[in-house]
Each structure stands twice: as structure tokens, then as C-alpha cells.
PyMOL Python script that loads the backbone (N, CA, C, O; Angstrom):
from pymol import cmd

cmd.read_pdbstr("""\
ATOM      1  N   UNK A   1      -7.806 -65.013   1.143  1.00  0.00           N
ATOM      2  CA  UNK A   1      -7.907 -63.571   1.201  1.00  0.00           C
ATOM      3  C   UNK A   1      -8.959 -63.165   2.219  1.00  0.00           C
ATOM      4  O   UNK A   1     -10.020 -63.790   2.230  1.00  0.00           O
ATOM      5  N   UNK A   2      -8.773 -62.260   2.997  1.00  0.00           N
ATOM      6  CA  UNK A   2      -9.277 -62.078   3.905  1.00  0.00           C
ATOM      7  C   UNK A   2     -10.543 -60.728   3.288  1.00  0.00           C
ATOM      8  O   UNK A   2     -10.105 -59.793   2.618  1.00  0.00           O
ATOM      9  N   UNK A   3     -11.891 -60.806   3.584  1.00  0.00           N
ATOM     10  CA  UNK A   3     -12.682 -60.174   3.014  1.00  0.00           C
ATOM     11  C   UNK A   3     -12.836 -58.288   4.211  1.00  0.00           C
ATOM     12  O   UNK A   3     -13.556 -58.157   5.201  1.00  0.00           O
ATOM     13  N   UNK A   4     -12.137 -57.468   3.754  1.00  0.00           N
ATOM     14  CA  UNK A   4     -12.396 -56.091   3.961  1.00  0.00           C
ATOM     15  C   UNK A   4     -13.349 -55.548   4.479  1.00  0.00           C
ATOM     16  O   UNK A   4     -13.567 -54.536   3.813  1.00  0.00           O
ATOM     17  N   UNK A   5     -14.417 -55.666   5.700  1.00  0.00           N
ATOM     18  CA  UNK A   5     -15.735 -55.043   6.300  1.00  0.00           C
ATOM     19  C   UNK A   5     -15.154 -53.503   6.341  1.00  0.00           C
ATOM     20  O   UNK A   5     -14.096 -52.984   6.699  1.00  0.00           O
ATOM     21  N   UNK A   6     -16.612 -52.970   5.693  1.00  0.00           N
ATOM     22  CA  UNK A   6     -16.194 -51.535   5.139  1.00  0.00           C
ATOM     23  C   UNK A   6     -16.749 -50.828   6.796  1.00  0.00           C
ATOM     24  O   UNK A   6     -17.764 -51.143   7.418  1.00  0.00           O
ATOM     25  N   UNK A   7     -15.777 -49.891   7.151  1.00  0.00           N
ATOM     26  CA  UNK A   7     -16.353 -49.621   8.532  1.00  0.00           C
ATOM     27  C   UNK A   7     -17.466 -48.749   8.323  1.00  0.00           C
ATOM     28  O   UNK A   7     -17.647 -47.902   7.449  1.00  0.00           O
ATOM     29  N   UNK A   8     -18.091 -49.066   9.168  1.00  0.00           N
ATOM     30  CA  UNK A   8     -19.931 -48.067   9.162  1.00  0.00           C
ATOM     31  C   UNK A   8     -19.709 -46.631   9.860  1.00  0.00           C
ATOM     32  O   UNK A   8     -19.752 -46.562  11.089  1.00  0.00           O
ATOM     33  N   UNK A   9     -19.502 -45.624   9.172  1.00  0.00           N
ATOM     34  CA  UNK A   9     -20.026 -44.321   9.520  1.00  0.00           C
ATOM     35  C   UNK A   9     -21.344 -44.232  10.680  1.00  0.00           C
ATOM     36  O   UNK A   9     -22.370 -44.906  10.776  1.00  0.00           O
ATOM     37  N   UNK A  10     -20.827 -43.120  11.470  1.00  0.00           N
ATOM     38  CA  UNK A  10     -22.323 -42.992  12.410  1.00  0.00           C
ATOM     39  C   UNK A  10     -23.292 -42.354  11.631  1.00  0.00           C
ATOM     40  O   UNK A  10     -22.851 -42.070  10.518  1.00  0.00           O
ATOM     41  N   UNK A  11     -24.396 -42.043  11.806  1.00  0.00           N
ATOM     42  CA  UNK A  11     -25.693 -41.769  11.044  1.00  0.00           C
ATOM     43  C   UNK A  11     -25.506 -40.184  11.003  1.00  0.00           C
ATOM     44  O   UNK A  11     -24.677 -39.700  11.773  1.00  0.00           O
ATOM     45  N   UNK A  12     -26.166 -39.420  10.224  1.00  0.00           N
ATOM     46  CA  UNK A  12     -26.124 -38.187   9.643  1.00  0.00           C
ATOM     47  C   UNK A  12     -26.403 -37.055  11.162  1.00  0.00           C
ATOM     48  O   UNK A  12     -25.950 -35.960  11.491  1.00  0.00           O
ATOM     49  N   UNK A  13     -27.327 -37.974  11.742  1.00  0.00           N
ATOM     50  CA  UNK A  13     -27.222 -36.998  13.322  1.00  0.00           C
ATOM     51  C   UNK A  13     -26.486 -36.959  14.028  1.00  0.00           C
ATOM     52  O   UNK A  13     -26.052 -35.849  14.338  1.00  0.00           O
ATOM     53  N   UNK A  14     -26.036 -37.968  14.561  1.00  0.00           N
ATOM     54  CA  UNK A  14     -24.880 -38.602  15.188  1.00  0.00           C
ATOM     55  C   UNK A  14     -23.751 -37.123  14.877  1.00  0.00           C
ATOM     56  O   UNK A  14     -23.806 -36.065  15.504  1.00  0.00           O
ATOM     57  N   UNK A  15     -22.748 -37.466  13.701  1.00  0.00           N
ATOM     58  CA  UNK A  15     -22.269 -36.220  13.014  1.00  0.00           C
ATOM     59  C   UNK A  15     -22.380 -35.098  13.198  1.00  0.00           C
ATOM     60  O   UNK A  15     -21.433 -34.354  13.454  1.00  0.00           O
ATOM     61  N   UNK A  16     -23.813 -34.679  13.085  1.00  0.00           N
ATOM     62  CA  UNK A  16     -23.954 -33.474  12.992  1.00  0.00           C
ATOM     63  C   UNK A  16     -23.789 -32.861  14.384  1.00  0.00           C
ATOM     64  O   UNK A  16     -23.136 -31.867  14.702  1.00  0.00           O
ATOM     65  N   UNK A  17     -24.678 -33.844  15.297  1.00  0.00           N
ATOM     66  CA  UNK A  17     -24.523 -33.631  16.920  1.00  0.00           C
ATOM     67  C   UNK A  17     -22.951 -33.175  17.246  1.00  0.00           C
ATOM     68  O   UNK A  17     -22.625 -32.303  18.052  1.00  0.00           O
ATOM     69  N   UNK A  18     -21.985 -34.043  16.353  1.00  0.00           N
ATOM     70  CA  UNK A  18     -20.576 -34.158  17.423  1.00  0.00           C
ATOM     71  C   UNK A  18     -19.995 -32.723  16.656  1.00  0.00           C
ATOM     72  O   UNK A  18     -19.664 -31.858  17.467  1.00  0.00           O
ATOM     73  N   UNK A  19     -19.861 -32.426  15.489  1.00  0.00           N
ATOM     74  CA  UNK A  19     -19.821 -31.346  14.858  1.00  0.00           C
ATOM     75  C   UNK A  19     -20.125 -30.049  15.314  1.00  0.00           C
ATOM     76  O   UNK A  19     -19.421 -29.116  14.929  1.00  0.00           O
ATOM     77  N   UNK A  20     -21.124 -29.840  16.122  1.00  0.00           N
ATOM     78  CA  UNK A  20     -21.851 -28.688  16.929  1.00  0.00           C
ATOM     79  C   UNK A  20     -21.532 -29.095  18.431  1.00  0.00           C
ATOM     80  O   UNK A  20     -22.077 -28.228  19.113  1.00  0.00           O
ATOM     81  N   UNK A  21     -21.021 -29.837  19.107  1.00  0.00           N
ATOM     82  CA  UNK A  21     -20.262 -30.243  19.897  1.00  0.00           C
ATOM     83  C   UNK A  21     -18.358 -29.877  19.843  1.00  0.00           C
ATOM     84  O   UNK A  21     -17.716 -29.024  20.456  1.00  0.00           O
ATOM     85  N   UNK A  22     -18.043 -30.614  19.143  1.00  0.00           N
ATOM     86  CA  UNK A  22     -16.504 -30.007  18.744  1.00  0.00           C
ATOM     87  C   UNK A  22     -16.395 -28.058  18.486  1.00  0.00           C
ATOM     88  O   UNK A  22     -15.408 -27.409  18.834  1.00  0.00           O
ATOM     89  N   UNK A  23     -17.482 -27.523  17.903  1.00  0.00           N
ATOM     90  CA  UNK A  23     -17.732 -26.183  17.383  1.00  0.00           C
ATOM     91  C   UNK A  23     -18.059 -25.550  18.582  1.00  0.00           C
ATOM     92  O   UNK A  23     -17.558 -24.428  18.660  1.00  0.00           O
ATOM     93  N   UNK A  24     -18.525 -25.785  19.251  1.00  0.00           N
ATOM     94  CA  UNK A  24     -18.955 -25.122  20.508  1.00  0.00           C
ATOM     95  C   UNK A  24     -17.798 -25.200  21.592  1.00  0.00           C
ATOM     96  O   UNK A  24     -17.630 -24.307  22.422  1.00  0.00           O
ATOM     97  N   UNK A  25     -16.925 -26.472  21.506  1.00  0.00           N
ATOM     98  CA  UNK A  25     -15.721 -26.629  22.459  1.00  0.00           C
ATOM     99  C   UNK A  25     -14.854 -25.923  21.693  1.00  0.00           C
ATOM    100  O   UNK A  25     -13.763 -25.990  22.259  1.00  0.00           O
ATOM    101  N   UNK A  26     -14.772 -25.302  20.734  1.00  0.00           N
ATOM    102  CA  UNK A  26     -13.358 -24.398  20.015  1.00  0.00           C
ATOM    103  C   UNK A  26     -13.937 -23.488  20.252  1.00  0.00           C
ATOM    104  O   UNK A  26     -13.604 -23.291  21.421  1.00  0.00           O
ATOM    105  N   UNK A  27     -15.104 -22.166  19.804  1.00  0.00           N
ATOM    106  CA  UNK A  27     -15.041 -21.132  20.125  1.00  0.00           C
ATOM    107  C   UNK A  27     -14.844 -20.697  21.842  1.00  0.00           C
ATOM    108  O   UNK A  27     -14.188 -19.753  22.281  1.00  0.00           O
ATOM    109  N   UNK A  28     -15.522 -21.565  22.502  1.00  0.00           N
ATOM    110  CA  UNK A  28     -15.105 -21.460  24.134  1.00  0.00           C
ATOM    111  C   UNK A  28     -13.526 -21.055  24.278  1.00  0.00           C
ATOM    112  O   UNK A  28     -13.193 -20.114  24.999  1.00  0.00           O
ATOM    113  N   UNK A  29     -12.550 -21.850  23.523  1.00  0.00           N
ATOM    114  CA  UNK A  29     -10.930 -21.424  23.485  1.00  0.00           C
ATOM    115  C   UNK A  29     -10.732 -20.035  22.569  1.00  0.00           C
ATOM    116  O   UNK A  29      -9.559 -19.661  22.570  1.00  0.00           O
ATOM    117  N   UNK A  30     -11.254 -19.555  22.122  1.00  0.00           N
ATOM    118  CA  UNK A  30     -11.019 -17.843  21.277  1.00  0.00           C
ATOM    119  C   UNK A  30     -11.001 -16.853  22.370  1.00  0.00           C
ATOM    120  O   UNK A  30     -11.626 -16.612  23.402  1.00  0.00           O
ATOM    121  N   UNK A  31     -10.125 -16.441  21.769  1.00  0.00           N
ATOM    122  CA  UNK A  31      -9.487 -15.027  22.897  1.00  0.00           C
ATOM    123  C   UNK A  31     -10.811 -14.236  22.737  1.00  0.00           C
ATOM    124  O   UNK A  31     -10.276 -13.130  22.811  1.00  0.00           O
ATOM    125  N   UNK A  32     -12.071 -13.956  22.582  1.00  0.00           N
ATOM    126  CA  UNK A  32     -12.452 -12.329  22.281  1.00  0.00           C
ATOM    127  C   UNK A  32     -11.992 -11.276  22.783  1.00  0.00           C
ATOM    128  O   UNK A  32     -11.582 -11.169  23.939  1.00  0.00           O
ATOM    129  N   UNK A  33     -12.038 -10.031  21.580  1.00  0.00           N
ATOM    130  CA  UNK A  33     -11.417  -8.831  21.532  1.00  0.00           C
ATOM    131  C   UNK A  33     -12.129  -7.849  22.599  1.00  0.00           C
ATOM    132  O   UNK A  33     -13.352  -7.976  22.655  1.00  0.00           O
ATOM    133  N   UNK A  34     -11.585  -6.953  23.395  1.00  0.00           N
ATOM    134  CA  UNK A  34     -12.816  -6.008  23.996  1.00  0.00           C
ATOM    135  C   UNK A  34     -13.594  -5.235  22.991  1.00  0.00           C
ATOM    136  O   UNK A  34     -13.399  -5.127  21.780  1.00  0.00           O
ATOM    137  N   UNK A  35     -14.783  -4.573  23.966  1.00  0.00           N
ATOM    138  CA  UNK A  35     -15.394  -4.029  22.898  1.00  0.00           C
ATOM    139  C   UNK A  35     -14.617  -2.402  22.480  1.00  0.00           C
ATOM    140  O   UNK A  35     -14.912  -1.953  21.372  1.00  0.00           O
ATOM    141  N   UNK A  36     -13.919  -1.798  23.126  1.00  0.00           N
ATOM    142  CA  UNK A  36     -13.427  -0.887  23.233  1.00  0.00           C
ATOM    143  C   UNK A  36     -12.606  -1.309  21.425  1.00  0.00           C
ATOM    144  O   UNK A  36     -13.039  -0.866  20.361  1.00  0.00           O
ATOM    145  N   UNK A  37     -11.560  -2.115  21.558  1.00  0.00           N
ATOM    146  CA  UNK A  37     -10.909  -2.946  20.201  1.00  0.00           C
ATOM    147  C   UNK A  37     -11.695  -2.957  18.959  1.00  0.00           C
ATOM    148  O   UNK A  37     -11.382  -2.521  17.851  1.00  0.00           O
ATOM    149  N   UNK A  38     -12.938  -3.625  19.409  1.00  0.00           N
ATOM    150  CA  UNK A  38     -13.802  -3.687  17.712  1.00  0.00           C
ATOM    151  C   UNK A  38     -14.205  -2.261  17.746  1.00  0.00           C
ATOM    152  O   UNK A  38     -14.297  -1.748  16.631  1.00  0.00           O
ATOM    153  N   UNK A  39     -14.434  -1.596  18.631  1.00  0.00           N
ATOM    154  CA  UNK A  39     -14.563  -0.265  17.970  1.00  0.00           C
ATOM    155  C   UNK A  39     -13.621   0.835  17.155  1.00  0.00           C
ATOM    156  O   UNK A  39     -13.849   1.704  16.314  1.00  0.00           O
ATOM    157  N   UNK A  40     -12.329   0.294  17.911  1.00  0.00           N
ATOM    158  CA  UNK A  40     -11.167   1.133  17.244  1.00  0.00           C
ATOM    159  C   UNK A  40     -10.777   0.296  15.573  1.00  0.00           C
ATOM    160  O   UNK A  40     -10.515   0.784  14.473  1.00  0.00           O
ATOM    161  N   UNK A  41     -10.872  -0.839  15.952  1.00  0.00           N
ATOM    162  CA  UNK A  41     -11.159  -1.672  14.309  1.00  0.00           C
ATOM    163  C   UNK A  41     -11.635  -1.626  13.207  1.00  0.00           C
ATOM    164  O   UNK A  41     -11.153  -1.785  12.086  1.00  0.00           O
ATOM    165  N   UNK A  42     -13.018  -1.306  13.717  1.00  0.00           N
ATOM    166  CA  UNK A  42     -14.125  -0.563  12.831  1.00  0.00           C
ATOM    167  C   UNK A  42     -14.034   0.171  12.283  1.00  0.00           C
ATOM    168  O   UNK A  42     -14.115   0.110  11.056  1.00  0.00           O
ATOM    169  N   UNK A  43     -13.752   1.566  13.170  1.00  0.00           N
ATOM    170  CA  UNK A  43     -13.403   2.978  12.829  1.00  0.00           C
ATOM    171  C   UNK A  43     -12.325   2.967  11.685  1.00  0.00           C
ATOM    172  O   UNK A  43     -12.539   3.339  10.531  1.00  0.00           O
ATOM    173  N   UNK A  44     -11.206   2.513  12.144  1.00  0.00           N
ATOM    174  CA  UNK A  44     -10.038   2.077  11.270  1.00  0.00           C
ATOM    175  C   UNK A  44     -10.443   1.558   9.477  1.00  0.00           C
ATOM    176  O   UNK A  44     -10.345   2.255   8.467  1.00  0.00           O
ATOM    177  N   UNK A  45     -10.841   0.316   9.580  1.00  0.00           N
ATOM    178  CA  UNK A  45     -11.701   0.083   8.676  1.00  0.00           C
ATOM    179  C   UNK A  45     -12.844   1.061   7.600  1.00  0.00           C
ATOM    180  O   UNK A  45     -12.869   1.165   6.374  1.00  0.00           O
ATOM    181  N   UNK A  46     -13.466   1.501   8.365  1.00  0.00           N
ATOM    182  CA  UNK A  46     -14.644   2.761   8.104  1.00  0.00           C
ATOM    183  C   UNK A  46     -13.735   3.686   6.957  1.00  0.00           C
ATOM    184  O   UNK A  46     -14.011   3.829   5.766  1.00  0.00           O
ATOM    185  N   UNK A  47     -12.215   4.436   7.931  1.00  0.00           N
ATOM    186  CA  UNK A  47     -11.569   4.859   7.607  1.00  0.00           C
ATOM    187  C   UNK A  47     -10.676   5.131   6.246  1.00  0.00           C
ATOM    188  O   UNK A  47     -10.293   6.184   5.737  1.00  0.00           O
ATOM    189  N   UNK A  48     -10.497   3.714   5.856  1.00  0.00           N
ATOM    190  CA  UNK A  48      -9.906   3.474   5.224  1.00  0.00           C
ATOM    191  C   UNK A  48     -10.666   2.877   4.106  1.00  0.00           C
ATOM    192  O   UNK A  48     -10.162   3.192   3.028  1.00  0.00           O
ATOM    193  N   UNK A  49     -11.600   2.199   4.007  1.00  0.00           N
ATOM    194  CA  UNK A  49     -12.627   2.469   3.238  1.00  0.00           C
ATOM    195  C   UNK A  49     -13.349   3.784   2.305  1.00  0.00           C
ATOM    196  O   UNK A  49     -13.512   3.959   1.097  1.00  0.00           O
ATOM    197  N   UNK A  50     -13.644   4.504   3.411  1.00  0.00           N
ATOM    198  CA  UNK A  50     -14.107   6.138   2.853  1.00  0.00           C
ATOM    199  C   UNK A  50     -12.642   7.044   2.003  1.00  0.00           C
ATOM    200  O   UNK A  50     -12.591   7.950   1.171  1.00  0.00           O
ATOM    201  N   UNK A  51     -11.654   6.270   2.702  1.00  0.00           N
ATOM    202  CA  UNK A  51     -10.447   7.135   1.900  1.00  0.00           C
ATOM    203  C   UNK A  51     -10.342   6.381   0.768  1.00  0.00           C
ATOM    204  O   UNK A  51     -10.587   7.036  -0.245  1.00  0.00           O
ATOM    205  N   UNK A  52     -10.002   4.980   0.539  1.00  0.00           N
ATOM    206  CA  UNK A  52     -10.599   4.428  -0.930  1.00  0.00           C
ATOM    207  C   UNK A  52     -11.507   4.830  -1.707  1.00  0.00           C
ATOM    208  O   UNK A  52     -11.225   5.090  -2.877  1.00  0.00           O
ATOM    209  N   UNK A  53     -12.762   4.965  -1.235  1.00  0.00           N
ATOM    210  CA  UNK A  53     -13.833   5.409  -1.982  1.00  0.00           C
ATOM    211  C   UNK A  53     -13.589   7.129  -2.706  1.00  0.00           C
ATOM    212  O   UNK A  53     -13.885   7.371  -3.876  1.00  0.00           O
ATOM    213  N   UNK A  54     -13.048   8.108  -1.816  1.00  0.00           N
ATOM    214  CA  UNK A  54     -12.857   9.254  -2.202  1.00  0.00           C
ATOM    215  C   UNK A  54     -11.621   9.169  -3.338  1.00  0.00           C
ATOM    216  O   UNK A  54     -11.339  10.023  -4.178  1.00  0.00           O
ATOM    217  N   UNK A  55     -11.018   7.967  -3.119  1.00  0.00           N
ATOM    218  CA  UNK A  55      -9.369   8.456  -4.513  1.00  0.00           C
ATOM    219  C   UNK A  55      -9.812   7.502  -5.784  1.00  0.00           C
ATOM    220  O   UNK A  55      -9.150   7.604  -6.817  1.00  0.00           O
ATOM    221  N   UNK A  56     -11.055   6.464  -5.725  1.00  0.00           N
ATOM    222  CA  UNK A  56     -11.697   5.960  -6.769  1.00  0.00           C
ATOM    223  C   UNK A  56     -12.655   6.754  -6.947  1.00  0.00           C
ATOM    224  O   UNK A  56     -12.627   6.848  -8.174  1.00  0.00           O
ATOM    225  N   UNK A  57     -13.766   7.613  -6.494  1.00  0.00           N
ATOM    226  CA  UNK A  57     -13.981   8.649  -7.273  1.00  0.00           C
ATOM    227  C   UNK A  57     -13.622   9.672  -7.661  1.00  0.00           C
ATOM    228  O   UNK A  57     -14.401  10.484  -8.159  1.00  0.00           O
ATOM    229  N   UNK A  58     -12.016   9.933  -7.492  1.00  0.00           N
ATOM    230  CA  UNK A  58     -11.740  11.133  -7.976  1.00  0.00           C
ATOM    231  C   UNK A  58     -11.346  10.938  -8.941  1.00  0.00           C
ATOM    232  O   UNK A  58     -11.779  11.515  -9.939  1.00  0.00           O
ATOM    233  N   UNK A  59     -10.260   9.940  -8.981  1.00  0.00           N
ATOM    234  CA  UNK A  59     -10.101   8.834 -10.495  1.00  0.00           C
ATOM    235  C   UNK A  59     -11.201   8.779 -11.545  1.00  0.00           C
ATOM    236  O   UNK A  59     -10.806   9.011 -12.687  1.00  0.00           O
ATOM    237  N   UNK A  60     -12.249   8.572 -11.428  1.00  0.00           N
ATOM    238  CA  UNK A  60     -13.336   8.479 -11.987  1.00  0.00           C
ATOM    239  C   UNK A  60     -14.294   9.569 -12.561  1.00  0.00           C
ATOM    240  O   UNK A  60     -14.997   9.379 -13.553  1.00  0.00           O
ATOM    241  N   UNK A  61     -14.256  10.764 -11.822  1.00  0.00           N
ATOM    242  CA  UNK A  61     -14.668  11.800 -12.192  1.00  0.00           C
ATOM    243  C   UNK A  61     -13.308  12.573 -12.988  1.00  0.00           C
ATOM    244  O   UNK A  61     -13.409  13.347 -13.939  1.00  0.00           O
ATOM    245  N   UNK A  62     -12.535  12.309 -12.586  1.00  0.00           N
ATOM    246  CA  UNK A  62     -11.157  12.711 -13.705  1.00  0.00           C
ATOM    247  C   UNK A  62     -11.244  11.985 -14.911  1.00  0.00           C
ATOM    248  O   UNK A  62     -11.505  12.591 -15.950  1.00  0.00           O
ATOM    249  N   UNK A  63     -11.079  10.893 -14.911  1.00  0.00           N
ATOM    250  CA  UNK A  63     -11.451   9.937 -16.236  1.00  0.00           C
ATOM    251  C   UNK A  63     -12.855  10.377 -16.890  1.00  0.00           C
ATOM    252  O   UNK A  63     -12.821  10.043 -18.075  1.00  0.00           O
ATOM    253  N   UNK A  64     -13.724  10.820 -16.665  1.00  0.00           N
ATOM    254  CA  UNK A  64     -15.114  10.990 -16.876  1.00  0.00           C
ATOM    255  C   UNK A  64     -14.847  12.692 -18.062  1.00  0.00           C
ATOM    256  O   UNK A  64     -15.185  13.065 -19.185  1.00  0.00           O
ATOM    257  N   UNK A  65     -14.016  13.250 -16.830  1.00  0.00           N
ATOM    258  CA  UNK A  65     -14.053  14.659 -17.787  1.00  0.00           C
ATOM    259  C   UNK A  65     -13.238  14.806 -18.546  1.00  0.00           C
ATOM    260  O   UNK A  65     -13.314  15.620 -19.466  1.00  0.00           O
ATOM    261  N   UNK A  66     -12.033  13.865 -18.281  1.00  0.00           N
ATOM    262  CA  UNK A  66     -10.803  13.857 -19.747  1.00  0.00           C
ATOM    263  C   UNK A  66     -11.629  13.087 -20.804  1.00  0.00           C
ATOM    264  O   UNK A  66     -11.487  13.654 -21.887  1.00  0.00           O
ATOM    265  N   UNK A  67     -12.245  12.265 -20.876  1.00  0.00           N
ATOM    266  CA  UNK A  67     -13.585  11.430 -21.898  1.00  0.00           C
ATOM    267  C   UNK A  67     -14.454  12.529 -22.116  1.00  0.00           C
ATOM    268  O   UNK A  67     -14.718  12.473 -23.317  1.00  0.00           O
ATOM    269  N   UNK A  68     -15.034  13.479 -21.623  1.00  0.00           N
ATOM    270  CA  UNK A  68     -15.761  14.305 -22.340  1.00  0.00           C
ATOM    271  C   UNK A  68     -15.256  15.536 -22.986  1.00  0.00           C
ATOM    272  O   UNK A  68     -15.996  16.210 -23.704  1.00  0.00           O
ATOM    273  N   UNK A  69     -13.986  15.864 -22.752  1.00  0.00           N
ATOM    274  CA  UNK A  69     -13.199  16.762 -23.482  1.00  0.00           C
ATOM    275  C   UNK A  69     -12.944  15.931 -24.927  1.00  0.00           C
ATOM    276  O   UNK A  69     -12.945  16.533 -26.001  1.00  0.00           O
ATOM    277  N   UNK A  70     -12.741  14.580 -24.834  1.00  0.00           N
ATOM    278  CA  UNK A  70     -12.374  14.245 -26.624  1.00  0.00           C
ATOM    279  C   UNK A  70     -13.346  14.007 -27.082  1.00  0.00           C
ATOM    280  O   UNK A  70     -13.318  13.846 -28.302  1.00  0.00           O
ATOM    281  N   UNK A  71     -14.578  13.874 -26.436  1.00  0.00           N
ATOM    282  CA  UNK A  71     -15.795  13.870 -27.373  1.00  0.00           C
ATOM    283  C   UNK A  71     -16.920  14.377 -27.737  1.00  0.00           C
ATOM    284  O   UNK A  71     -17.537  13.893 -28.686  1.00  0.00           O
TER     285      UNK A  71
END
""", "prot")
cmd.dss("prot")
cmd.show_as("cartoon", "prot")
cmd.util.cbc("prot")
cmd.orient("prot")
């Protein structure tokens, strides 16, 4: 039977080095958005957020005063 040498991992730096190496060669390939884009994104977002927030508190202040009418 032939005895199995367990292969040796590189050392914890080694790793980490090639890791922040590989990470740095992928974001270089990402399209970024203009800035003109994240702004219309945002806004959008912002948007739609604040309109959530206004139909959960209206919900809520409705629920609030039908609860104080039965009690």
C-alpha cells in the first residue's frame, strides 16, 4: 500500500497575499456605473423608500386610532 503524503497548504500569508491579489484582479474587470447612474439609483431608492415609510405609517396611525376607539 502505497502511503498518502498529505499535500502542504501554503502558509496563512502566502493565502492571504494571493486572495488580495485575485480580489484586486476581479474588481479591475467590473463595469462601474457613471456617477450620473448612482445618482438616478439613489434617488429612485430614496424614493421608494419614503413612499414605504409614508403607507406603513399610515397603516399604523390607522391601526393606532381604530385601537383607541375600542378602548
Amino acid at each position: 500500500m502505497a502511503v498518502q503524503q498529505k499535500a502542504k497548504k501554503p502558509n496563512l500569508f502566502s493565502r492571504l497575499g494571493s486572495f488580495f491579489v485575485k480580489s484586486w484582479s476581479e474588481l479591475k474587470k467590473v463595469s462601474w456605473p457613471s456617477f450620473k447612474t448612482v445618482l438616478k439609483n439613489t434617488g429612485t431608492v430614496l424614493l421608494v423608500v419614503l413612499f414605504f415609510a409614508v403607507i406603513i405609517g399610515g397603516v399604523d396611525y390607522l391601526l393606532v386610532w381604530l385601537l383607541s376607539l375600542i378602548s
